[in-house]
N, C-alpha and C positions, 0 to 999 in steps of 0.2 A: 219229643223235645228238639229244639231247632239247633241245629250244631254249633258248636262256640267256636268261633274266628277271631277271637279275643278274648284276654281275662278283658270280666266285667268291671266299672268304676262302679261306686257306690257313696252318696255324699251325707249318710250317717255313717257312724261307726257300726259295725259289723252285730257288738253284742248289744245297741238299739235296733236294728234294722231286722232282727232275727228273734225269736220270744224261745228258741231251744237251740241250745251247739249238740250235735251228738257225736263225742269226742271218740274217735281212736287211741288205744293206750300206747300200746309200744310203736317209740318214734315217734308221739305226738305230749303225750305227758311227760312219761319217761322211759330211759331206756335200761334196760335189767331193772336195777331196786332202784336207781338213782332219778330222782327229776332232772327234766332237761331245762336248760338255764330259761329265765323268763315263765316257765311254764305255773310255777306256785302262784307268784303276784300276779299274774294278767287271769287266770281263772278267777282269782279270789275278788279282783274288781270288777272283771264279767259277772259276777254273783250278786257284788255289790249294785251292780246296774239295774238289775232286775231279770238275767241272763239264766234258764233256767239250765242247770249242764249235766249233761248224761253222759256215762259213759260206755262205747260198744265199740265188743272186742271179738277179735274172731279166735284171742288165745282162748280152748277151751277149759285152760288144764285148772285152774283156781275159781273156788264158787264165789260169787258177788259177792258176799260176805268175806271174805280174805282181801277179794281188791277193793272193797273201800275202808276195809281195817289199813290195805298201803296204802290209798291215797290218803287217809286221814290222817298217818303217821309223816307225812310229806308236807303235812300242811294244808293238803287240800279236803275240806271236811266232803268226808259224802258217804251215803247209806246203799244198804245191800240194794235195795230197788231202784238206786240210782246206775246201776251196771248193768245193761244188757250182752252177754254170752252166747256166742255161736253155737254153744252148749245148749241153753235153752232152747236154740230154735231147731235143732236141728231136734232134739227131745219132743217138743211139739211136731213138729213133720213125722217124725215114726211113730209118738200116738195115734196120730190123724189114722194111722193106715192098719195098726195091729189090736189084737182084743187087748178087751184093759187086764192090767197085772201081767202081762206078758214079759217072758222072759227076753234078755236082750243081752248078747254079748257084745261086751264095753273094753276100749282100749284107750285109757287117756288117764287124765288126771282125775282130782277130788270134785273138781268143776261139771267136768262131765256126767258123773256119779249122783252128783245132788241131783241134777236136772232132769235125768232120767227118772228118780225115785218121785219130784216133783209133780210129774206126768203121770205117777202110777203105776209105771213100769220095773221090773226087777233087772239090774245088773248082773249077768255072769260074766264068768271068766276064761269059760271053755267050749270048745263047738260044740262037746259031749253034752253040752247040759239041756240040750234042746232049745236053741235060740228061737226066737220069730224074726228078729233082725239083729243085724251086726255094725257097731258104730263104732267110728276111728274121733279121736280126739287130740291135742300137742298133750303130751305127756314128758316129761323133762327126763323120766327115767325108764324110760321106754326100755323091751327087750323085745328080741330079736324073735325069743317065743309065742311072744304076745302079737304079732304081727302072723306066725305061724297061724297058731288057731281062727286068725282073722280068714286067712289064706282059705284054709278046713272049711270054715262054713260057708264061706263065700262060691267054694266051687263044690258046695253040694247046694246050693240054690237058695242059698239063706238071702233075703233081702241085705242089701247093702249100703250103709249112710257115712257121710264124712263133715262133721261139723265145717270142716275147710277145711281147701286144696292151696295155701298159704305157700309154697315153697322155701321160703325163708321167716324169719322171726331175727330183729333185731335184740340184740344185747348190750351189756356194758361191756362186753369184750369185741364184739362186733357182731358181723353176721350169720348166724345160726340155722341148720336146717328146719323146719318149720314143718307142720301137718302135713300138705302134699307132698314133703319128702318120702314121709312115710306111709300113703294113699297110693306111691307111685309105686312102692314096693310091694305092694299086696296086689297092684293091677297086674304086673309083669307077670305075678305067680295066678293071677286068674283070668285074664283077660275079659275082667268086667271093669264095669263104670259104677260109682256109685252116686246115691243121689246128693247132693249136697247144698246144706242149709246156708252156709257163714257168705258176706259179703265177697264178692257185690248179687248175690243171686237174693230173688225176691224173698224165700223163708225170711230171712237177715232182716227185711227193711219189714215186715210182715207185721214181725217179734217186737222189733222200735219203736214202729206206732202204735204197736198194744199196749205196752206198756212204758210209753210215756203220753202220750196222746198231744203232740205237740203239732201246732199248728202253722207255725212259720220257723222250719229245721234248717239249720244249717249244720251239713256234715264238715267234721274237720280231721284230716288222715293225712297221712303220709305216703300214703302208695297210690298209684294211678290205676294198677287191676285189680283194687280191693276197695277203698274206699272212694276214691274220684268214680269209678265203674258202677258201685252201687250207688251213690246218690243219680247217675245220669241214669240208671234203668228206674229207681225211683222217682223222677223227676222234680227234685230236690237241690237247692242252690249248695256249693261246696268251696271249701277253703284246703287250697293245699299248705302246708309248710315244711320248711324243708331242711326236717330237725329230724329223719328216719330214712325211709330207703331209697328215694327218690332223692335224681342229683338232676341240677340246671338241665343239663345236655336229654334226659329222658324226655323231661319238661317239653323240653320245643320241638324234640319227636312225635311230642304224642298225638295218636290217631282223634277223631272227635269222643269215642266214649270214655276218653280218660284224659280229659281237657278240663281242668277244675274250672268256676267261677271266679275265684280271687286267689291272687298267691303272695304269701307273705314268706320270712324267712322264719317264722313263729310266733308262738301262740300272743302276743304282743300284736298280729292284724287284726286279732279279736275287736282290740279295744279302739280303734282307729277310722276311720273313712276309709276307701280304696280310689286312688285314681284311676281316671279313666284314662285310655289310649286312644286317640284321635289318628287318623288317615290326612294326610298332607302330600298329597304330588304321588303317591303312590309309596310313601316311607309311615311309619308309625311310630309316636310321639308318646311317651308318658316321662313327666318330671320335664329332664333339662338329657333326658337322652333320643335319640332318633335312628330307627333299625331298619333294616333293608333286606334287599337279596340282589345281590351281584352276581351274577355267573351262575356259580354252583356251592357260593356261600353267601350265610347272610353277615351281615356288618351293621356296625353300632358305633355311634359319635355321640359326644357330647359327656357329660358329668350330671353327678349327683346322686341319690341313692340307689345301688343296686341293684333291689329289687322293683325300682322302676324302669332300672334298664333291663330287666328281664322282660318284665311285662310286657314294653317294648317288641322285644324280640322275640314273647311269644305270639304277640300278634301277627311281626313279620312269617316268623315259620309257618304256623296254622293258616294263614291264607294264602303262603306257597302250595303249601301240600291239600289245602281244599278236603276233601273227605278220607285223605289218607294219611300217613308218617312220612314227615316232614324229613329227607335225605339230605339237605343243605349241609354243607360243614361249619359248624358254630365254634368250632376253638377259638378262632381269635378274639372272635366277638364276646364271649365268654369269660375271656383271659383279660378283660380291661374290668371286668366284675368280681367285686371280694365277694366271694358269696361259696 
């Protein structure tokens, strides 16, 4: 894929221009139990458009069925095969490798549990039980024990899987340690690696197109090393919004493989066209704003809606910094943006 120097314009709306979204949940739907504003009605008219919507999560801990019994209680209808899980894929990848019915020591949630049994494989719960491999999952009520035994089999040679190395997990209280929090604690006690399925790593995008089989994807996430990451090793067009973990100033950081397509401030870019940013004199234009780089910051003039003057400025930044993270200081330029 050829490196993005700029969010892309686009002169249909997103959910004509695209025939699948495959939607990130937390920080893209909603965050804890609660939707995020906008997100009900702009799905439910993507749907209406003829927009087909999936949704892929790399939380492993709840089975498709739970998450579209929530999204359906939110308003947004949708079915257990409408939800691909880091769970699933990574259940797939340790099939792929061990005999069938093989035992597997499991650390996560109800999510993880189904997915494994799905594949044919038995869940345990201790290294004593004689694993073939051992998989970490987010589990909400995780013990300390349970990360133990992971430990146990891990350094007697037991294969070792991580649906994702997720570091964080956003909530309604805020933000929350996530899978690799606890991937990182069982490395420390083994000093192994383990294989891992969940986004942005190929298992993830593998899992999506099997089971959806979508032919014109448009990923839509919240974070730049998990879902912007795997659409660009997919090579897949992407919609960042910036209703989860990612803030402005990341944005115009970031390196080429975590440089979305379009950036909207939420799920409301879905339904819309995207302007384009045009090169004038060696500055970058989108709406009625115009960014730059001076010195060793970039700068931004002009009015009008925000996330055009982002746009803007990511174009400035991403082709200051050329194939790498953009060091410019963007506070000021930032600070004339509600966003």
């Amino acid at each position: 894929m050829k490196d993005r120097t700029s969010p892309n314009g686009s002169a249909e709306p997103l959910d004509v221009a695209y025939d699948t979204a495959l939607l990130d949940l937390d920080g893209v739907v909603y965050a804890g139990g609660d939707a995020i504003d906008h997100a009900v009605e702009s799905l439910d008219t993507a749907r209406g458009h003829g927009m087909r919507l999936a949704y892929v999560t790399n939380n492993a801990s709840r089975t498709p069925k739970a998450v579209a019994e929530h999204l359906t209680h939110l308003g947004v209808p949708a079915e257990a095969e409408d939800v691909i899980t880091s769970a699933q894929a990574v259940a797939r990848l340790i099939a792929d490798q061990v005999p069938a019915g093989a035992k597997v020591l499991a650390v996560g949630g109800e999510g993880l549990f189904e997915a494994l049994r799905e594949r044919g494989l038995t869940p345990v719960e201790s290294a004593e039980d004689g694993p073939a491999a051992a998989v970490q999952g987010y589990g909400p009520e995780l013990r300390w024990s349970q990360l133990s035994e992971m430990a146990y089999a891990v350094n007697r040679g037991v294969p070792w899987f991580a649906s994702n190395t997720d570091l964080t997990i956003p909530s309604a209280r805020g933000i929350a340690p996530g899978n690799g929090a606890a991937v990182e604690a069982v490395r420390i006690a083994t000093g192994g690696t383990p294989q891992v399925a969940g986004k942005p790593l190929p298992p993830m995008h593998r899992e999506t197109v099997l089971r959806t089989g979508a032919r014109r994807p448009l990923v839509v996430g919240d974070r730049l090393d998990t879902d912007i990451e795997g659409a660009y090793a997919g090579g897949v067009d992407s919609l960042l919004v910036l209703t989860g973990v990612t803030t402005p100033g990341q944005l115009l950081a970031a390196e080429p493989r975590h440089r979305p397509t379009y950036v909207a401030p939420d799920l409301r870019g879905l339904l819309v066209a995207q302007p384009s940013v045009t090169r004038d004199d060696g500055r970058y234009v989108c709406g009625g704003w115009t960014a730059g780089a001076t010195g060793d910051a970039l700068t931004l003039d002009g009015e009008g809606a925000p996330a055009d003057g982002l746009r803007a400025l990511c174009a400035a930044a991403w082709a200051a910094a050329g194939d790498g993270a953009c060091g410019l200081d963007a506070a000021k330029a930032l600070a004339r943006l509600d966003l």
